[in-house]
C-alpha positions as CSV (number, residue, x, y, z in Angstrom):
1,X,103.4,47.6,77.8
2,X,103.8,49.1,74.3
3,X,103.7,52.8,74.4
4,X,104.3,53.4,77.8
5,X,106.1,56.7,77.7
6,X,102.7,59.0,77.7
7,X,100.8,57.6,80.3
8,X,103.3,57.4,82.9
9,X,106.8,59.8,81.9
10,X,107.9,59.0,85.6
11,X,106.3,60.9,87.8
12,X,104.0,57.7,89.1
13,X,105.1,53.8,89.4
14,X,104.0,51.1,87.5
15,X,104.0,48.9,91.0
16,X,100.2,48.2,90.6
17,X,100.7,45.9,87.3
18,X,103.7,44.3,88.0
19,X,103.8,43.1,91.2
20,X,101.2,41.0,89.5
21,X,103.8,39.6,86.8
22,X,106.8,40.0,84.9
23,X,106.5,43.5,82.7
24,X,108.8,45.0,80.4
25,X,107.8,48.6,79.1
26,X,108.8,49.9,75.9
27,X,108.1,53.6,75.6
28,X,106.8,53.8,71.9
29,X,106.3,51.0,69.4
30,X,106.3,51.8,65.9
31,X,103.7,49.5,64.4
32,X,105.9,47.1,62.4
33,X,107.7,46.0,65.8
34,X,104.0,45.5,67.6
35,X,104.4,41.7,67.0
36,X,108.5,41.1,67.6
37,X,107.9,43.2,71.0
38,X,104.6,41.4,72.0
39,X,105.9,38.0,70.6
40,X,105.4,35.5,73.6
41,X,103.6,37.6,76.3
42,X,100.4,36.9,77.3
43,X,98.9,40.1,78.2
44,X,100.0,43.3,76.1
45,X,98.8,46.5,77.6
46,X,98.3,49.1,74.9
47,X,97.6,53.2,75.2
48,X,97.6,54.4,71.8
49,X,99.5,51.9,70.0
50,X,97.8,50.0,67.7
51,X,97.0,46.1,67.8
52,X,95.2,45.1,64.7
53,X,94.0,41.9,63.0
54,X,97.7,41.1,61.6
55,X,99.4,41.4,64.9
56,X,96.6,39.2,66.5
57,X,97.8,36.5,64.1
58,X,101.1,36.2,64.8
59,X,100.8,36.5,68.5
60,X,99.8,32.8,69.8
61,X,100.2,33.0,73.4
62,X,98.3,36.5,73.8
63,X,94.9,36.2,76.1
64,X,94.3,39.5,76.9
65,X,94.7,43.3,75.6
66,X,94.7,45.7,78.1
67,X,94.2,49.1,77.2
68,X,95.2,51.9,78.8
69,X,92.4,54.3,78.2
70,X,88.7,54.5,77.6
71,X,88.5,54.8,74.0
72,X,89.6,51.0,72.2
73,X,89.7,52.5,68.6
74,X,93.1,51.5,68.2
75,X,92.5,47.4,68.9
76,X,90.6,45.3,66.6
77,X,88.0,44.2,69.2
78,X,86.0,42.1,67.4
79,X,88.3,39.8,65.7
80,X,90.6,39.4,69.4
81,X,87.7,38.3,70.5
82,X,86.6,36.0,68.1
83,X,90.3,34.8,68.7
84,X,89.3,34.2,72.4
85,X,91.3,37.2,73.5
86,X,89.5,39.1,76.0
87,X,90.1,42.9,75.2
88,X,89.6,45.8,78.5
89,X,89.8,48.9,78.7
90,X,89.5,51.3,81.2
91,X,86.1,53.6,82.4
92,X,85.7,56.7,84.1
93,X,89.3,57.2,85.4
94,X,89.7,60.2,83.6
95,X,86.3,62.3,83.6
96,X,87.0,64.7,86.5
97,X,89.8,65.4,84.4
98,X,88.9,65.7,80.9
99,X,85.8,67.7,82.0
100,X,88.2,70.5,83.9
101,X,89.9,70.9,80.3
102,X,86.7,71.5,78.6
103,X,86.0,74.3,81.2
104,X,89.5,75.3,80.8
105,X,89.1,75.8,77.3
106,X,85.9,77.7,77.7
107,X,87.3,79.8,80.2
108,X,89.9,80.6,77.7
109,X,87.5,81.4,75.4
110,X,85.0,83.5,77.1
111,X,88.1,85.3,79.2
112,X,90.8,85.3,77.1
113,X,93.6,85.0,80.1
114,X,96.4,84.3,78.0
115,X,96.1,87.0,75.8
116,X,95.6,89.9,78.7
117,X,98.2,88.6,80.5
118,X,101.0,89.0,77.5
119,X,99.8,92.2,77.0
120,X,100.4,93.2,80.8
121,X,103.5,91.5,80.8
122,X,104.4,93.7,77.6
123,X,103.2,96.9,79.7
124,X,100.5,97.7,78.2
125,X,98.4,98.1,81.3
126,X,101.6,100.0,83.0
127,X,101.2,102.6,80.6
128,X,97.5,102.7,80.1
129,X,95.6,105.8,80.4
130,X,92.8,103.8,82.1
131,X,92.8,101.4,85.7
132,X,91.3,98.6,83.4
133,X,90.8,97.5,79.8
134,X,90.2,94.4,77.7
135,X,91.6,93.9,74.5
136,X,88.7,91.2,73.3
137,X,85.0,91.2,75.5
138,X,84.3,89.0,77.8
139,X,81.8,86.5,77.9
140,X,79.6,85.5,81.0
141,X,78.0,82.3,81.4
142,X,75.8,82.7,83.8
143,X,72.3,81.6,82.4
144,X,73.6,80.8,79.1
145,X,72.8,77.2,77.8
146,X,75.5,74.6,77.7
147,X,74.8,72.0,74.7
148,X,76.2,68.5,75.7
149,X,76.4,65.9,72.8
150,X,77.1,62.7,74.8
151,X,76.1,61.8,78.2
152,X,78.8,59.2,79.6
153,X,80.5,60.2,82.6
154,X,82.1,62.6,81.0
155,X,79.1,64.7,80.0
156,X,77.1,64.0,83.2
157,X,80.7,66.3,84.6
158,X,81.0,68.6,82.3
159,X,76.8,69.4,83.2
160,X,77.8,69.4,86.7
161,X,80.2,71.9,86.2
162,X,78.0,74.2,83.9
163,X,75.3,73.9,86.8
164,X,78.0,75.6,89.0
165,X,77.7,78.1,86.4
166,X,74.4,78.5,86.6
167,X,74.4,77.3,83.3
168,X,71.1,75.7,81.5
169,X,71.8,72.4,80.3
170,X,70.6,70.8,77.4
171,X,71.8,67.5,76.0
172,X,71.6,64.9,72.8
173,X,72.0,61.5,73.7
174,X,70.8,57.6,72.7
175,X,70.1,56.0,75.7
176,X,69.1,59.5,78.2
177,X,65.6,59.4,79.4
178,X,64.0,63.3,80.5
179,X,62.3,61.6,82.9
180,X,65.9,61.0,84.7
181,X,67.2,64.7,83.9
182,X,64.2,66.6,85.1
183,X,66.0,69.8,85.2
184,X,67.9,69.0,81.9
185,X,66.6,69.5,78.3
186,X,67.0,66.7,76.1
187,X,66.7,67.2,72.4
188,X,68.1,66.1,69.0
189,X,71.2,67.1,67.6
190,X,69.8,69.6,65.3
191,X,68.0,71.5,68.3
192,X,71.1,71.0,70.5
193,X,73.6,72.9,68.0
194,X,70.4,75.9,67.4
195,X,70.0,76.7,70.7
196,X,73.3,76.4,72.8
197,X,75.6,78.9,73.5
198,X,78.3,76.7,74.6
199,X,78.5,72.8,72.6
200,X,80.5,70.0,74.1
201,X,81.3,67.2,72.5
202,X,81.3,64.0,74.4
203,X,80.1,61.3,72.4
204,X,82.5,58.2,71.4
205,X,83.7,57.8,68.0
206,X,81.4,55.6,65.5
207,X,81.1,54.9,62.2
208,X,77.3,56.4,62.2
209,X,78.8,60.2,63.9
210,X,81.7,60.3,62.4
211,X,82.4,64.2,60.9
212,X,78.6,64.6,62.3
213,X,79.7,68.4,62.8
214,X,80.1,69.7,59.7
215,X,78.8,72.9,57.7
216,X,75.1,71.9,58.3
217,X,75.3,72.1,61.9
218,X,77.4,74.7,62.2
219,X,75.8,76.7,60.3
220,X,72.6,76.3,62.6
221,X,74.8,77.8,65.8
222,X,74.7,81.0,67.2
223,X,77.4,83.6,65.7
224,X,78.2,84.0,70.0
225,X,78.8,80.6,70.2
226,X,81.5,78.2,70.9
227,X,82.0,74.6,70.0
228,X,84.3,72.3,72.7
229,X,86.0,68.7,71.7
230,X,87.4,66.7,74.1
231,X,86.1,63.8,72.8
232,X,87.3,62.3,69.5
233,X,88.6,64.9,66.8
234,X,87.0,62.4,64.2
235,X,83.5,63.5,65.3
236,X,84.3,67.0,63.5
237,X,84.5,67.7,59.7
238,X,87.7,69.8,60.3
239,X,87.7,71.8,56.8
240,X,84.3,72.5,57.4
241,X,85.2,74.4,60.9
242,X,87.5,75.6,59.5
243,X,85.8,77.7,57.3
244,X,83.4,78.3,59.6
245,X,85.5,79.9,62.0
246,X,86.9,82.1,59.5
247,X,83.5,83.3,58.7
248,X,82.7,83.8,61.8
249,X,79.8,81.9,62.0
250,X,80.3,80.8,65.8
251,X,82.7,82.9,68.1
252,X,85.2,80.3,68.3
253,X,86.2,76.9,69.1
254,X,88.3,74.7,71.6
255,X,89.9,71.5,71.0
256,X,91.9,68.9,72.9
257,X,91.4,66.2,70.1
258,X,91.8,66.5,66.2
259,X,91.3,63.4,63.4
260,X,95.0,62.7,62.9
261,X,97.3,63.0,66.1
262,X,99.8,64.8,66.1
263,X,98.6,67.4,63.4
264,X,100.5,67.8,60.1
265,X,101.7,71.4,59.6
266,X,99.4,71.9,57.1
267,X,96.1,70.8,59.0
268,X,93.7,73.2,58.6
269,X,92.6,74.4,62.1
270,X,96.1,75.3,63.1
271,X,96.6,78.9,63.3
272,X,93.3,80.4,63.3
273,X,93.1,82.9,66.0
274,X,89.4,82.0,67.4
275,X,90.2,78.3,67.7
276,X,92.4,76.4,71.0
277,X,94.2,73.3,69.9
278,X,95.6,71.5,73.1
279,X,97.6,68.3,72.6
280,X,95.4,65.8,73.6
281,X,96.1,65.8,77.2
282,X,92.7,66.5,79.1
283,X,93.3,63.0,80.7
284,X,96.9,63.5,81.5
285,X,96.4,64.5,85.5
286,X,98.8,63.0,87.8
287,X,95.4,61.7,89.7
288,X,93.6,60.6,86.4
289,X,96.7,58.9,85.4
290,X,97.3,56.9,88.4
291,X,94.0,56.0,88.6
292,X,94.0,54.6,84.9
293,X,97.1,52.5,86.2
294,X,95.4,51.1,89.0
295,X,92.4,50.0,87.0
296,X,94.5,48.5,84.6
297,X,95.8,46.3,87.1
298,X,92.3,45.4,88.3
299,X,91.3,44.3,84.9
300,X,94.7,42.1,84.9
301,X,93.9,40.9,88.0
302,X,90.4,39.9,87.7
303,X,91.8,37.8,84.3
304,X,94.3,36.2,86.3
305,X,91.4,35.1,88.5
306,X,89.9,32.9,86.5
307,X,92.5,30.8,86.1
């Protein structure tokens, strides 16, 4: 295991994989150690760390890549298996989870918690002439339409949730059918970002999306709108929303993801005041982490199966 330090910092066990072999964890892996550190195993179980066509050369005795997420962005799938090296990853174990930190963010957004509790905690209220006040409104979202750009399990969640809301729903997706989401509007992207009041962004990373948002659609949402991404930060043109926070042409937006992770200091969506930057932890649940573990060890044992 390369990078093991994120997915498990201590507060689960690693029992499930290996009782099923011998495993040695390494925390982080710097990329030019990938191949010394892997050198000889025959299953390396990745996170983040990257495994690309270089490694895969100098790594004989490797049959399988196991990686410990959904997202595979990081391993060059294609040429493992052209190698013969089955590549898994891991579906689903985290969508419960990911889709309570777009809410979270929302609720953030639309409430602005954080920011009324400082200023209680700094007495304001204490010596306030009034028994309540708000510093920024507040947003209901009751009947407002929730915009869902990807409908994995993820998005079929995060529509859920909204639902509970009371929420319309209104989605963008390649392989939905209306005829299976009778009470859910499906429409194209352009539509999707024109009439939502809330957009989530749930789609997987491709070569044909990537930077899809950018000053064209962005410029088509509402000026009371927010944008969501716990998905892939690539999927945004970040200097675009950038700009288009700062001219205020949606209310504000809430991330868990950017393009490069961590951020530089300089990236341009840090330190806006209408835009949440989590650190790309809307997985990270103790549940949705031991979960990811145990299918991990499923997909090692179902190799190990075939002999």
């Amino acid at each position: 295991m390369l990078d093991a330090y994120v997915a498990n910092p201590g507060d689960t066990t690693w029992d499930p994989i290996s009782s099923l072999g011998d495993l040695t964890l390494f925390d982080r892996t710097p990329i030019n150690q990938v191949v010394e550190r892997a050198r000889g195993a025959d299953i390396v179980i990745v996170n983040k760390a990257k495994v690309r066509e270089e490694h895969i050369n100098e790594l004989p005795d490797l049959k399988l890549i196991c990686v410990l997420a959904t997202g595979m962005d990081n391993v060059d799938y294609e040429y493992a298996r052209s190698k013969g090296i089955e590549v898994k990853n891991a579906v689903g174990y985290g969508s419960t989870a990911v889709a309570q930190q777009a809410f979270a963010l929302l609720l953030e957004l639309t409430n602005n918690v954080a920011l009324h509790n400082t200023s209680v905690q700094n007495l304001e209220w204490t010596h306030n002439d009034d028994w309540c006040y708000w510093k920024k409104g507040i947003t209901e979202l009751h009947n407002k339409t929730l915009g869902i750009y990807g409908l994995g399990s993820i998005g079929k969640a995060v529509a859920k949730i909204g639902e509970a809301f009371g929420m319309q729903i209104a989605v963008t997706s390649n392989h939905a059918k209306q005829s299976d989401y009778p009470n859910w509007k499906l429409v194209d992207l352009e539509e999707l970002f024109t009439i939502s009041d809330v957009i989530s962004l749930h789609a997987p990373l491709t070569s044909a999306n990537e930077k899809i948002v950018n000053t064209q659609l962005l410029h088509k949402m509402k000026k009371t709108a927010f944008l969501i991404n716990t998905g892939r930060g690539g999927l945004i043109n970040e200097s675009d929303l950038r700009q288009a926070l700062q001219e205020k042409q949606l209310a504000g937006a809430g991330l868990d993801v950017l393009s490069i992770e961590p951020p530089a200091k300089d990236h341009p969506l840090l330190g806006l005041e209408n835009c949440l930057i989590t650190p790309h932890h809307a997985w990270a649940a103790r549940e949705s982490r031991v979960r990811l573990i145990g299918m991990v060890a499923e997909n090692i044992r179902e190799f190990l199966a075939k002999g």
